[in-house]
C-alpha positions as CSV (number, residue, x, y, z in Angstrom):
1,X,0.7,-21.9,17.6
2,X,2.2,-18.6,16.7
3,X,-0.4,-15.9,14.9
4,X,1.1,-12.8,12.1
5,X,-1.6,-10.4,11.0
6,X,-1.7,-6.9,10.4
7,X,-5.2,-6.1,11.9
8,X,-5.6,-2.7,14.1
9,X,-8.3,-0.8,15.9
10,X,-8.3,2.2,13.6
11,X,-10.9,2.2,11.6
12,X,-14.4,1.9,13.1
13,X,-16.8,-0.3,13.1
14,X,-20.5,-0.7,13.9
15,X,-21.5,-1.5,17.7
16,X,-22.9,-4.7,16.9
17,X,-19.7,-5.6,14.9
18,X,-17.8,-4.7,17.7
19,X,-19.5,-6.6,20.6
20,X,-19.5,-9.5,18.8
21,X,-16.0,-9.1,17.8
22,X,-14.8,-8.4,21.2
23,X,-16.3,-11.9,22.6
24,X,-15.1,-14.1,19.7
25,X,-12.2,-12.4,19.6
26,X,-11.2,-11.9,23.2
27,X,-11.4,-15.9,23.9
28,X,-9.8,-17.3,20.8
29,X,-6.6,-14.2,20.6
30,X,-5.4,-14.7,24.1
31,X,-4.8,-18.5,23.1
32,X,-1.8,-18.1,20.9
33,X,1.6,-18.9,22.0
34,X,3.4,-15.9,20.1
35,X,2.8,-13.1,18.5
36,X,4.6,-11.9,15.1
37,X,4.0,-8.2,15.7
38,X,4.2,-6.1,12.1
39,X,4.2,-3.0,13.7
40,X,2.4,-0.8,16.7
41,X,-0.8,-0.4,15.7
42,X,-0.9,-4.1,15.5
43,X,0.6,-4.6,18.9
44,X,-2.4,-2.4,20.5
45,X,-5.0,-4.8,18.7
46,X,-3.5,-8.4,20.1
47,X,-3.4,-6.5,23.5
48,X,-6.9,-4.8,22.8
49,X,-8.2,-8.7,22.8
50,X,-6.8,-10.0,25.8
51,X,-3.3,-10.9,24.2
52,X,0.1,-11.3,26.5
53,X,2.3,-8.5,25.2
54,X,5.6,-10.4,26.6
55,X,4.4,-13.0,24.0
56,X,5.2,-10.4,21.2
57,X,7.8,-10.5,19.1
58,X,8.3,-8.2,16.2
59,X,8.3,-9.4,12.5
60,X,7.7,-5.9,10.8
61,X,6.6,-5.8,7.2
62,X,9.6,-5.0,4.4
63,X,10.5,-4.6,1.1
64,X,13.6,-5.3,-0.5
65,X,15.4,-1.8,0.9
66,X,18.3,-3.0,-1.0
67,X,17.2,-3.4,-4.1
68,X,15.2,-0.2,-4.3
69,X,18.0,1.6,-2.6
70,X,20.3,0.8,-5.5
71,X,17.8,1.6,-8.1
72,X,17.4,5.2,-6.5
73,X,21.4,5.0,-6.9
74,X,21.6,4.4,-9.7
75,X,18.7,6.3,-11.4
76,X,19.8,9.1,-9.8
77,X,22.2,9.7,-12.6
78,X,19.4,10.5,-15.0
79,X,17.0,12.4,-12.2
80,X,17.0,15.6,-14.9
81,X,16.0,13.3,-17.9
82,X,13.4,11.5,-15.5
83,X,11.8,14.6,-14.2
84,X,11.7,16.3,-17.8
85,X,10.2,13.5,-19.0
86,X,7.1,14.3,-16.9
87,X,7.1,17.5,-17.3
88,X,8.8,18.6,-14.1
89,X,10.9,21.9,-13.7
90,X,14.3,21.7,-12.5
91,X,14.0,23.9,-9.3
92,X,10.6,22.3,-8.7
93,X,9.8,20.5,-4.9
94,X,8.4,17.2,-5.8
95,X,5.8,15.4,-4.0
96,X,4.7,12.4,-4.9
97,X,1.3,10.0,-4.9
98,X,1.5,6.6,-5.8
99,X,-1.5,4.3,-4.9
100,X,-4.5,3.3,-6.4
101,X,-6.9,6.2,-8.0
102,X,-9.8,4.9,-5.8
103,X,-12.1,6.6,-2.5
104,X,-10.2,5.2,0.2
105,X,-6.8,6.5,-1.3
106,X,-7.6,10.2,-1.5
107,X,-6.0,11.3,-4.4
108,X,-8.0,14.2,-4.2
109,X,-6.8,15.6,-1.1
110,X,-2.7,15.7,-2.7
111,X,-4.2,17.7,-5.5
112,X,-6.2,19.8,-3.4
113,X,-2.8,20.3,-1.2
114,X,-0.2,21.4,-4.1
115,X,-3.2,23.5,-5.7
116,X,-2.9,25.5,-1.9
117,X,0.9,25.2,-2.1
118,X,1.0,26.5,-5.9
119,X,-0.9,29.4,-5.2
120,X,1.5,30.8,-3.0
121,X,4.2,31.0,-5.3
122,X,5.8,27.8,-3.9
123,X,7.3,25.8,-6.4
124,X,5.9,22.8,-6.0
125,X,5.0,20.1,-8.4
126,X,2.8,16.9,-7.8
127,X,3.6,13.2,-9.5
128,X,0.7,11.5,-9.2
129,X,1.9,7.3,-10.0
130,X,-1.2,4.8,-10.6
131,X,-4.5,4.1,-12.6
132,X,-7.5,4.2,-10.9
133,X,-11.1,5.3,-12.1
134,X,-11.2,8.5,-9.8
135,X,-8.1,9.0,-12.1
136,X,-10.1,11.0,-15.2
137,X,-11.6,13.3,-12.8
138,X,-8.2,14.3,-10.8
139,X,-6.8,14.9,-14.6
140,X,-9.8,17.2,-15.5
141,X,-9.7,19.2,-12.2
142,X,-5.7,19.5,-12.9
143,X,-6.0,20.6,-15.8
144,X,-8.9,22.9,-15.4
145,X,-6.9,24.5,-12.7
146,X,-3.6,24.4,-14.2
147,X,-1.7,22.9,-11.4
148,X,1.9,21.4,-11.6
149,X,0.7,18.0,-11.5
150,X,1.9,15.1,-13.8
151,X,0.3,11.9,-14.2
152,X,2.5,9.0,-15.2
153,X,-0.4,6.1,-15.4
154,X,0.8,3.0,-13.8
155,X,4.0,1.7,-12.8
156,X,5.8,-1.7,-12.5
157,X,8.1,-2.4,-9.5
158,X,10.7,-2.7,-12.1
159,X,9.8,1.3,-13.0
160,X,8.7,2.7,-9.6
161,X,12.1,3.5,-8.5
162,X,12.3,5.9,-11.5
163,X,9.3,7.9,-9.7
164,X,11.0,8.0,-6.3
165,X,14.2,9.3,-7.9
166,X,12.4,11.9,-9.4
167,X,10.7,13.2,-6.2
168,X,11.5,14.9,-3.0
169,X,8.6,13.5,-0.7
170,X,6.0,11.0,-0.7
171,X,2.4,12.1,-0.1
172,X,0.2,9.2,1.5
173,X,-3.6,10.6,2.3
174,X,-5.0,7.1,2.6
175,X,-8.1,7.0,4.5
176,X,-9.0,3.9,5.7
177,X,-8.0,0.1,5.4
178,X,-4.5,1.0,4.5
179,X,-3.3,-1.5,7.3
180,X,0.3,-0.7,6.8
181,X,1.7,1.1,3.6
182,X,4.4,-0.5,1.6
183,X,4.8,2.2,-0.7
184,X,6.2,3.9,2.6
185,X,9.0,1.3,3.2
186,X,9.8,1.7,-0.5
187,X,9.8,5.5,-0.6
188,X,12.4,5.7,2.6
189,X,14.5,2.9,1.4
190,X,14.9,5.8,-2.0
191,X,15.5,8.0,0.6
192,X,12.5,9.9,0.5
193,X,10.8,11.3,4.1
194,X,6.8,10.6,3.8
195,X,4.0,12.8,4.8
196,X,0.9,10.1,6.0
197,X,-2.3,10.8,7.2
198,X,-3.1,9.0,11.2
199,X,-4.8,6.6,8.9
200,X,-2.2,5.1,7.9
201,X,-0.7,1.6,9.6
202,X,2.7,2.4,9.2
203,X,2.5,5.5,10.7
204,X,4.2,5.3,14.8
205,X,6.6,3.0,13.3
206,X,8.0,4.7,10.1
207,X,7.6,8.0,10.5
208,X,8.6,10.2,13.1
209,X,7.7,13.8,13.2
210,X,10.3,16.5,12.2
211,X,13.0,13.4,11.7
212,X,11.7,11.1,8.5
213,X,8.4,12.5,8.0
214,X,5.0,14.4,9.3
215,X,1.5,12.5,10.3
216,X,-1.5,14.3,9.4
217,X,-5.3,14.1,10.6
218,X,-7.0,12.4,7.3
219,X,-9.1,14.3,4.8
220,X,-7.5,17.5,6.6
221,X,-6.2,19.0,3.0
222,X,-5.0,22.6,4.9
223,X,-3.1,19.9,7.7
224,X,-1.2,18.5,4.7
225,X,-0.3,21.4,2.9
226,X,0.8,22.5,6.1
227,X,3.2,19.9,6.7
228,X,4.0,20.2,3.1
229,X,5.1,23.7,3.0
230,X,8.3,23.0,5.3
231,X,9.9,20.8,2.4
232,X,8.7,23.0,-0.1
233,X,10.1,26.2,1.4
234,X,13.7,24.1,2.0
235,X,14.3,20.9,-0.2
236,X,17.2,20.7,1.9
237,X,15.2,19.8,4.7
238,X,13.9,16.8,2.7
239,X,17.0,15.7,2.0
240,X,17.9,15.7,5.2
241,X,14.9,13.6,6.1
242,X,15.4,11.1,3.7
243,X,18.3,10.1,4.7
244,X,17.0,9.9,8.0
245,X,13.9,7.3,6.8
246,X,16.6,5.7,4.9
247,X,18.7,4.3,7.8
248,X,15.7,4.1,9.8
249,X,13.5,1.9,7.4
250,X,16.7,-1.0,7.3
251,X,15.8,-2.1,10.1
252,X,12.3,-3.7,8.6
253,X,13.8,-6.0,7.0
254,X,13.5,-9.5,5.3
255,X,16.6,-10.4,8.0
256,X,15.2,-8.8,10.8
257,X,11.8,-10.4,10.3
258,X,13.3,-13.7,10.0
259,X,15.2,-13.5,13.1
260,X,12.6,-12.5,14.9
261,X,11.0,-15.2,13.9
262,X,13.5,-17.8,15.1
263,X,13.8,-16.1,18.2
264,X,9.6,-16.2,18.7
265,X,10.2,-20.5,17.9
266,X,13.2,-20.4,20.2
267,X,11.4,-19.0,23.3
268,X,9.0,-21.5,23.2
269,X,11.8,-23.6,24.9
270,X,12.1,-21.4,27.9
């Protein structure tokens, strides 16, 4: 038998929860044959239960990078027209949100970032992607504030790529449950670096510090404005970045995970 799952040990959970967990858990994990890893975080769970890490094999969690890598190629032909669509200046720095407008998302704490940002005479602007019903109140306090922050409702995968050609770097304050991140893998495959709270499951395997990204502790709105400011004060330096993610994030892969998976079936021979 051979197990993929995306669990991890970040988020906590009541003692009770977790003593019962750690019984059931620790005698039925340790059973498997192999393990199709999806990334790090995942890794430390199996072996958090008693699982055999030379039994690990890794089948990482993708996207098409191709496909959304020749979108961003292609729309980036018409990134002025895109951008002025929403509203976004020509010289601006722009971060993007896209996720659900919901608690565990944090919308918020973007916002609360660029309006730091935006008073320092940065320019900075912030495209907030998705629906959501915290969504009416982020618009109101935007407004209210008169931030550079557009809102483009919800997008389609066949429309996303328009907002990643349009930005500079993705935003991802997530707090909890946000067991990996796909919005990540899509981001870098645009060429986009990605700023992500330690919340985030995707975190120690897309995005290293000062190469394709920055990690951030969660709900810590002055931590991401600070790892903001970098980009904002140099878009070269997100360039730069997102070509790093880029090459980094082929790798996860429909291919790779499919080899990986032969190999897992293969070494049950040995």
């Amino acid at each position: 038998m051979l197990v993929r799952g995306d669990s991890h040990l970040i988020d906590s959970k009541p003692v009770p929860l977790r003593i019962a967990k750690r019984l059931i858990l620790g005698r039925w994990l340790p059973r498997f044959n192999r393990y199709l890893t999806v990334g790090k975080l995942n890794e430390d769970y199996y072996e958090f239960y008693g699982a055999d890490p030379k039994k690990f094999f890794p089948v990482r969690h993708f996207v098409d990078n191709e496909r959304f890598a020749t979108q961003a190629e292609v729309g980036a032909t018409r990134r002025l027209e895109l951008r002025s669509r929403w509203g976004i200046g020509k010289e601006a720095v722009v971060f993007l949100f896209a996720g659900k407008f919901i608690e565990k998302k944090r919308p918020m704490d973007a916002i609360l970032a660029i309006e730091v940002l935006h008073a320092q005479g940065l320019p900075v602007h912030l495209l907030m992607v998705g629906d959501g019903k915290l969504r009416p109140g982020c618009e109101q306090y935007s407004r209210e504030k008169k931030l550079p922050i557009s809102f483009t409702g919800f997008l389609n995968q066949g429309e996303i790529a328009e907002a990643y050609v349009s930005s500079d770097v993705l935003v991802l304050p997530s707090a909890y449950s946000e067991t990996w991140g796909l919005v990540v893998n899509e981001a870098m495959s645009c060429a986009l670096p990605a700023i992500v709270s330690d919340r985030v499951g995707c975190g120690p395997d897309l995005v290293r510090p000062g190469t394709t990204g920055a990690v951030f502790p969660v709900a810590d709105v002055a931590a991401i404005a600070k790892e903001m400011r970098p980009y904002a004060e140099d878009v070269s330096l997100a360039k730069e970045h997102g070509a790093h993610a880029r090459k980094h994030v082929q790798s996860y892969s429909a291919i790779a995970a499919a080899d990986n998976t032969i190999a897992a079936l293969l070494s049950l021979n040995d």
